[in-house]
ZALUM-192998 format. One record per residue (C-alpha): residue number from 1; x, y, z. Coordinates in steps of 0.5 Angstrom, whole numbers. Layout:
# residues N
+-----+-------+-------+-------+
|   k |    c1 |    c2 |    c3 |
+-----+-------+-------+-------+
| NUM |     X |     Y |     Z |
...
+-----+-------+-------+-------+
//
This chain:
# residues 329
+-----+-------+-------+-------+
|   k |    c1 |    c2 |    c3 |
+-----+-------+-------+-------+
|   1 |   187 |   184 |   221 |
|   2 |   184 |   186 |   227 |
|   3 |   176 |   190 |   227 |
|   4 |   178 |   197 |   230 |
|   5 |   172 |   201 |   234 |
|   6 |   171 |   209 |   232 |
|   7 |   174 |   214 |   237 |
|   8 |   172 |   220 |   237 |
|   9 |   177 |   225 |   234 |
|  10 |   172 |   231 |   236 |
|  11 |   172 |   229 |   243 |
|  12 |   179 |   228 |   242 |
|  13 |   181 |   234 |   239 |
|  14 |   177 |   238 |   246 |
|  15 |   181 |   234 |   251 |
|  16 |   188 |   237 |   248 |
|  17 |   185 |   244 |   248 |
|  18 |   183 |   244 |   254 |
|  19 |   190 |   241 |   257 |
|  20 |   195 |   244 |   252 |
|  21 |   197 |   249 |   247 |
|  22 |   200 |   245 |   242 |
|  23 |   194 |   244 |   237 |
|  24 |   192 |   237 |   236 |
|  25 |   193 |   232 |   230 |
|  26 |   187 |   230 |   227 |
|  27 |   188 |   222 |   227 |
|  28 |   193 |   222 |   232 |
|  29 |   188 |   219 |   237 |
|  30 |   186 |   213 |   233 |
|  31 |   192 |   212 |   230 |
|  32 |   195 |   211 |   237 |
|  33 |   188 |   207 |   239 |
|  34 |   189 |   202 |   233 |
|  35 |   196 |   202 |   235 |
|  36 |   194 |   198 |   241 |
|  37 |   190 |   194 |   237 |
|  38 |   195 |   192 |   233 |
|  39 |   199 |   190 |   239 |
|  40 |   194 |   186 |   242 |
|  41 |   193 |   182 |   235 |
|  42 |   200 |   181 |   236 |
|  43 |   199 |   178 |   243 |
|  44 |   193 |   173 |   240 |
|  45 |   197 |   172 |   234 |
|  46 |   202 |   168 |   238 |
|  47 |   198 |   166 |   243 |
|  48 |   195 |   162 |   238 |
|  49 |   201 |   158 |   234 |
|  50 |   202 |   156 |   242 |
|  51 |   195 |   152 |   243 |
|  52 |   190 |   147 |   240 |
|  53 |   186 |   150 |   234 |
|  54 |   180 |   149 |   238 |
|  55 |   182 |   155 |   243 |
|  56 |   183 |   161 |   237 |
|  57 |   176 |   163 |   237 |
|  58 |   176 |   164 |   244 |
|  59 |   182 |   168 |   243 |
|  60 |   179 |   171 |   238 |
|  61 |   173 |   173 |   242 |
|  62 |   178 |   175 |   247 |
|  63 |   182 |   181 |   242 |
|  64 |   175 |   183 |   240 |
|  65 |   173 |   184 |   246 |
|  66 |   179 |   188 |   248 |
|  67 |   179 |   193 |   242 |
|  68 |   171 |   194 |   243 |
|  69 |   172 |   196 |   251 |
|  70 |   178 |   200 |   250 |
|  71 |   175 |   204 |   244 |
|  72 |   170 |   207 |   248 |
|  73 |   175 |   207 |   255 |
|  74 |   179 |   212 |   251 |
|  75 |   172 |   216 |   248 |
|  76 |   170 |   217 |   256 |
|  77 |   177 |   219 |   258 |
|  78 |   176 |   224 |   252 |
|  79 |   170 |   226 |   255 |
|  80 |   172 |   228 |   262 |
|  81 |   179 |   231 |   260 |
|  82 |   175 |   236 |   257 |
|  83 |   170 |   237 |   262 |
|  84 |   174 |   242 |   266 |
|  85 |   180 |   246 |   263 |
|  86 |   188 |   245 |   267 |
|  87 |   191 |   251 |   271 |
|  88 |   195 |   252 |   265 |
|  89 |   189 |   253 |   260 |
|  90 |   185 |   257 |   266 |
|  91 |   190 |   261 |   270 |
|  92 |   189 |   261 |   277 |
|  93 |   185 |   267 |   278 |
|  94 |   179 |   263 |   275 |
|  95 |   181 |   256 |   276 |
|  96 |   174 |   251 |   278 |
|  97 |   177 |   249 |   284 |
|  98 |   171 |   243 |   286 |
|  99 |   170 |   242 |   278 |
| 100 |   176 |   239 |   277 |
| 101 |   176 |   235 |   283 |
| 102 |   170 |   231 |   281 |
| 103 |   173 |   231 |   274 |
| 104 |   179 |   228 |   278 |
| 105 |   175 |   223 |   281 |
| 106 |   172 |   221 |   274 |
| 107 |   178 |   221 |   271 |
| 108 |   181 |   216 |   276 |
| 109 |   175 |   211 |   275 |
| 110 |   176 |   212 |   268 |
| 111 |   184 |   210 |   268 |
| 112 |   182 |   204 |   273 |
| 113 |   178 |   201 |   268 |
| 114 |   183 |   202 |   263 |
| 115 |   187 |   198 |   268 |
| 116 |   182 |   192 |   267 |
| 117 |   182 |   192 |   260 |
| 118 |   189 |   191 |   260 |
| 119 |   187 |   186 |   264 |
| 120 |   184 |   182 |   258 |
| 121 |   192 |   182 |   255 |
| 122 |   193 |   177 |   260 |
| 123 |   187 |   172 |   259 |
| 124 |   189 |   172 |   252 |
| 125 |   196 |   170 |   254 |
| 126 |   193 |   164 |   259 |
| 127 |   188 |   161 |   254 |
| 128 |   190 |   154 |   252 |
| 129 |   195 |   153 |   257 |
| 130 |   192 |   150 |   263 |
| 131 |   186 |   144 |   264 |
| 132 |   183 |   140 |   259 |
| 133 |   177 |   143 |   255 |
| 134 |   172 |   137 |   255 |
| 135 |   172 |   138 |   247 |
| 136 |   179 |   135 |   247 |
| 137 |   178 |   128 |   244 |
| 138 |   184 |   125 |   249 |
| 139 |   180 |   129 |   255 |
| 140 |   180 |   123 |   259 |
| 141 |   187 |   120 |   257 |
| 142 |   189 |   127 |   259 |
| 143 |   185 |   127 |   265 |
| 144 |   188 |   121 |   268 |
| 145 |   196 |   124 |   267 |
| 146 |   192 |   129 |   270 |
| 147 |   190 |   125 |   277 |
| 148 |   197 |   121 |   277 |
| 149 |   201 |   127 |   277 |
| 150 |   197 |   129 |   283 |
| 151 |   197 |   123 |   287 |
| 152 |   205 |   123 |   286 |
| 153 |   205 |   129 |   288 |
| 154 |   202 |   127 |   295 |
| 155 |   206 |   123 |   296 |
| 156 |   211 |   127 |   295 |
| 157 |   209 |   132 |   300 |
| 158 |   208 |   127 |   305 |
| 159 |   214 |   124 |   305 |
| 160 |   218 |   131 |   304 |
| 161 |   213 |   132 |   311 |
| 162 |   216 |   126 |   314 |
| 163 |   223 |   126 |   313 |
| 164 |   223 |   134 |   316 |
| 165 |   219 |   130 |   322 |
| 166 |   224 |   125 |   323 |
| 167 |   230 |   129 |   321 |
| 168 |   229 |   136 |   323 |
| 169 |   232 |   138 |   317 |
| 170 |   231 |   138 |   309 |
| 171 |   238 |   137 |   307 |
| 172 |   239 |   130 |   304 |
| 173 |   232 |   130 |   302 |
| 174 |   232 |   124 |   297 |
| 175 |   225 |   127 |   294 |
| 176 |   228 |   134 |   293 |
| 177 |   233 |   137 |   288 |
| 178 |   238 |   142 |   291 |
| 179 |   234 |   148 |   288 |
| 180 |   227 |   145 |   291 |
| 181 |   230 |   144 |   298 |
| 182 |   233 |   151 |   297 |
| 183 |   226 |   155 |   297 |
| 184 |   223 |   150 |   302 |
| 185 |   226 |   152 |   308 |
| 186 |   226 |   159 |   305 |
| 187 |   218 |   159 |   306 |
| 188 |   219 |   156 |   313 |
| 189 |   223 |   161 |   315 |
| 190 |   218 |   165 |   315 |
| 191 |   214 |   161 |   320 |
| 192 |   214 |   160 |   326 |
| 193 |   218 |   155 |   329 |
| 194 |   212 |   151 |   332 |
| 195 |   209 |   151 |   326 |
| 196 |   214 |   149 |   320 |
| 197 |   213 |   144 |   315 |
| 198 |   215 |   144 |   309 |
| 199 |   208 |   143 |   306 |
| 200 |   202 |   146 |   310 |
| 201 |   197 |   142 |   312 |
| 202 |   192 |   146 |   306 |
| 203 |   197 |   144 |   301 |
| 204 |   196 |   136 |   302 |
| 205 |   188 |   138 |   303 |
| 206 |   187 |   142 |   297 |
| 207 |   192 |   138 |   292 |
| 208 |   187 |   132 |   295 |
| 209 |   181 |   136 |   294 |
| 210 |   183 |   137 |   286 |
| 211 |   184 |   130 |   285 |
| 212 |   177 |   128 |   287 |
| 213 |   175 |   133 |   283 |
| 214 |   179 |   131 |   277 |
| 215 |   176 |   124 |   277 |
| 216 |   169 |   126 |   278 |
| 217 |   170 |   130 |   271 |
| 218 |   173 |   123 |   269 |
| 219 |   168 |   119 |   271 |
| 220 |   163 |   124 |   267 |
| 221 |   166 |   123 |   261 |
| 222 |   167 |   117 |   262 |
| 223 |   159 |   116 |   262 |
| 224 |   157 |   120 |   256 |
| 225 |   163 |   117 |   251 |
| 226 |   159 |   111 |   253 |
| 227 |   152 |   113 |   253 |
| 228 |   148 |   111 |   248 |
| 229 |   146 |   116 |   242 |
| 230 |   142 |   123 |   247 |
| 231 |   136 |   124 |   244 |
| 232 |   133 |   132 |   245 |
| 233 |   127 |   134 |   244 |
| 234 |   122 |   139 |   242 |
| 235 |   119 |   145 |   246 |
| 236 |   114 |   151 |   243 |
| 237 |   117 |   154 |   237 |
| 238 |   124 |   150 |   237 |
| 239 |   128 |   144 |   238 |
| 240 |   134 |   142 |   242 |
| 241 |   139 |   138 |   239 |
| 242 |   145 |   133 |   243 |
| 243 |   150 |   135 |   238 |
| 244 |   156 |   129 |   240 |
| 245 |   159 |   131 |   233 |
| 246 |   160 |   138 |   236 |
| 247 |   160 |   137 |   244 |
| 248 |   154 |   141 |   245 |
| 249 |   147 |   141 |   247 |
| 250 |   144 |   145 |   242 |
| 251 |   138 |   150 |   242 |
| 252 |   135 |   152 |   235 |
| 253 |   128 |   156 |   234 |
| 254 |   124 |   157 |   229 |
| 255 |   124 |   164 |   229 |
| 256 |   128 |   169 |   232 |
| 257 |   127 |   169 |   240 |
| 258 |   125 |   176 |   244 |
| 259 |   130 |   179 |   248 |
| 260 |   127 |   176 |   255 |
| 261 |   128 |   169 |   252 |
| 262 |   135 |   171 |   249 |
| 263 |   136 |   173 |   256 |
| 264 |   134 |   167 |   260 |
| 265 |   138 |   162 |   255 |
| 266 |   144 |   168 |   257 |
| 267 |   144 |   166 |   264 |
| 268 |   143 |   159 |   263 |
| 269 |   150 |   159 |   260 |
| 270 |   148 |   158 |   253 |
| 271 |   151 |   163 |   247 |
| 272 |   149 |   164 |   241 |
| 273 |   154 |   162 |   235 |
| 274 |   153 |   164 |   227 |
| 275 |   157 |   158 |   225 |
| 276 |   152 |   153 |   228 |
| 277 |   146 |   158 |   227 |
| 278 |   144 |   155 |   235 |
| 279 |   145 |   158 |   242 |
| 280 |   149 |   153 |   245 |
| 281 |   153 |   150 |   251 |
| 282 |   158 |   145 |   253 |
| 283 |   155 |   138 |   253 |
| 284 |   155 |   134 |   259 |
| 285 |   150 |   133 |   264 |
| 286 |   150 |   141 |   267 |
| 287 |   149 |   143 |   260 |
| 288 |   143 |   138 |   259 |
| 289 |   140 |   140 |   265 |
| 290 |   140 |   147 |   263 |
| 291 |   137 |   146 |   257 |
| 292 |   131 |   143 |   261 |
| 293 |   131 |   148 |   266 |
| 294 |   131 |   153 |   261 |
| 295 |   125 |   149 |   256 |
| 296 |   121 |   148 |   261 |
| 297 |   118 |   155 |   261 |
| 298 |   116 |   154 |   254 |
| 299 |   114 |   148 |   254 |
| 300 |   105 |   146 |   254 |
| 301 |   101 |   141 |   258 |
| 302 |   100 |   139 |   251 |
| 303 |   103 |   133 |   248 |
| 304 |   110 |   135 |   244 |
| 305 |   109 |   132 |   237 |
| 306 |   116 |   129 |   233 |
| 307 |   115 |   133 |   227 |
| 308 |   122 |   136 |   225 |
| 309 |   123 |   144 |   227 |
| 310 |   125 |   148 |   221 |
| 311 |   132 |   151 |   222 |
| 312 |   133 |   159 |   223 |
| 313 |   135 |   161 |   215 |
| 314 |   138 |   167 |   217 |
| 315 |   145 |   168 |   217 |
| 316 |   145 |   175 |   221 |
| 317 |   146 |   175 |   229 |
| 318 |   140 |   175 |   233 |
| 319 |   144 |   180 |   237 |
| 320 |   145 |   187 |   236 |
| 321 |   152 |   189 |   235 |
| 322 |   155 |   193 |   240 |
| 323 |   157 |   198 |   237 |
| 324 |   159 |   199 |   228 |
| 325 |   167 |   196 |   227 |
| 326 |   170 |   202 |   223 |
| 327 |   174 |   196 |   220 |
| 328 |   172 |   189 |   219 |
| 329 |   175 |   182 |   217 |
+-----+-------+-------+-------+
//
């Protein structure tokens, strides 16, 4: 079951008068708030019958994000529709006209942020379904289907490229199906005539730009599946741990750290997860330097000891919660 966040019936309540005769009906607009959230549960739900288990929780951050963002659109939307009256409320003799050509303006703002929220369906719907995450125990293996699939695709295009260059047609091309020919020589009729091909120039360049970076991140995890067991250590009031269980460097504290802190760990990529009480990113070599770069500001001119750091105990989140869910897991 989703969390739901508080919609204020009050302000709710003052928009309809402000835009209606009819009277309102309590708990209408959370009712339809949380239908919306059911709906979005619905969509993350399916989402993750489709992907790897390793992605619900993203999908799961993704959903709460969703109804927490919509929450307070919805209760802004309330604000501004009863800031000024409509003409039918009003009348016309003493309608503010400027009033609510500024309300207009909020209101459009407001609705373009909606727009955006609703945006979050999509990334819920998209998660899981393209690239490798490193966390995949076959990434490399998979990585490298990755590659042959784009070295074959060069090759393709390529030939494709020359048999309209020796031909000046697509038709018999043996590397095409019918359907693909089809919408070829639909894209090149929007061309002009001297340049037409039925791959540009950009395509071969950024398919071959995908293929090296692809086996640069393979030659990445390569080096870290082969490395010898990572050793972290230790800055004033904490410790950093190279989790290769969890695939995650991780950064733990003695005690709480302070908003600067959490701020810096925050533009370092790193977050905070209750389940592992740490501030963490992905293990590779960027996430490792970003530990450094981030430590070396707490770190003396003294010489670090090796005793071992005690653990945060405390199961509550070091950061507090945006706003109180009126329903929670």
């Amino acid at each position: 079951m989703p969390t739901y966040y508080p919609i204020n019936e009050e302000a709710a309540r003052r928009a309809k008068e402000m835009n209606s005769f009819h009277d309102y009906r309590p708990g209408s607009a959370t009712e339809e708030y949380r239908q919306s959230v059911d709906q979005a549960s619905a969509i993350a739900s399916a989402q993750k019958a489709r992907v790897d288990p390793m992605y619900h929780e993203k999908i799961d951050r993704l959903l709460d994000l969703y109804a927490r963002k919509l929450a307070e659109n919805l209760n802004q939307s309330y604000d501004i529709a009863a800031r000024c009256p409509s003409i039918l409320i009003a009348g016309p003799a003493s309608f503010p006209a400027r009033k609510k050509e500024k309300q207009n303006r909020s209101a459009d703002a407001n609705m373009a942020e909606w727009r955006s929220i609703q945006g979050i369906l999509d990334k819920i719907r998209g998660t899981g379904m393209g690239g490798v995450s490193s966390d995949d125990g076959n990434a490399i293996e998979k990585l490298q289907q990755k590659v042959a699939g784009l070295e074959q695709r060069q090759e393709m295009m390529k030939a494709v490229n020359a048999f309209y260059r020796n031909h000046g047609t697509l038709d018999g091309c043996p590397s095409l199906t019918p359907e693909e020919i089809e919408e070829r020589e639909a894209a090149m009729s929007r061309s002009p005539q001297a340049s037409r091909k039925p791959f540009k120039m950009f395509e071969l360049t950024n398919n071959r730009a995908v293929i090296r970076q692809t086996r640069a991140r393979i030659a990445e995890l390569e080096a870290l599946r082969n490395a010898p067991a990572l050793e972290g250590w230790a800055f004033p009031g904490g410790e950093v741990i190279m989790n290769r269980e969890e695939n995650r460097v991780q950064l733990f504290f003695a005690e709480k750290p302070d908003e600067v802190t959490r701020s810096e760990l925050k533009h370092s990529g790193f977050r905070w997860s209750p389940s592992q009480k740490a501030w963490q990113r992905m293990l590779n070599q960027e996430g490792i330097r970003a530990a450094k770069r981030v430590t070396e500001k707490w770190m003396t001119n003294t010489e670090q000891t090796d005793a071992p750091i005690t653990h945060q105990e405390s199961d509550s989140e070091q950061e507090p919660a945006l706003s109180s869910p009126q329903q929670t897991m």
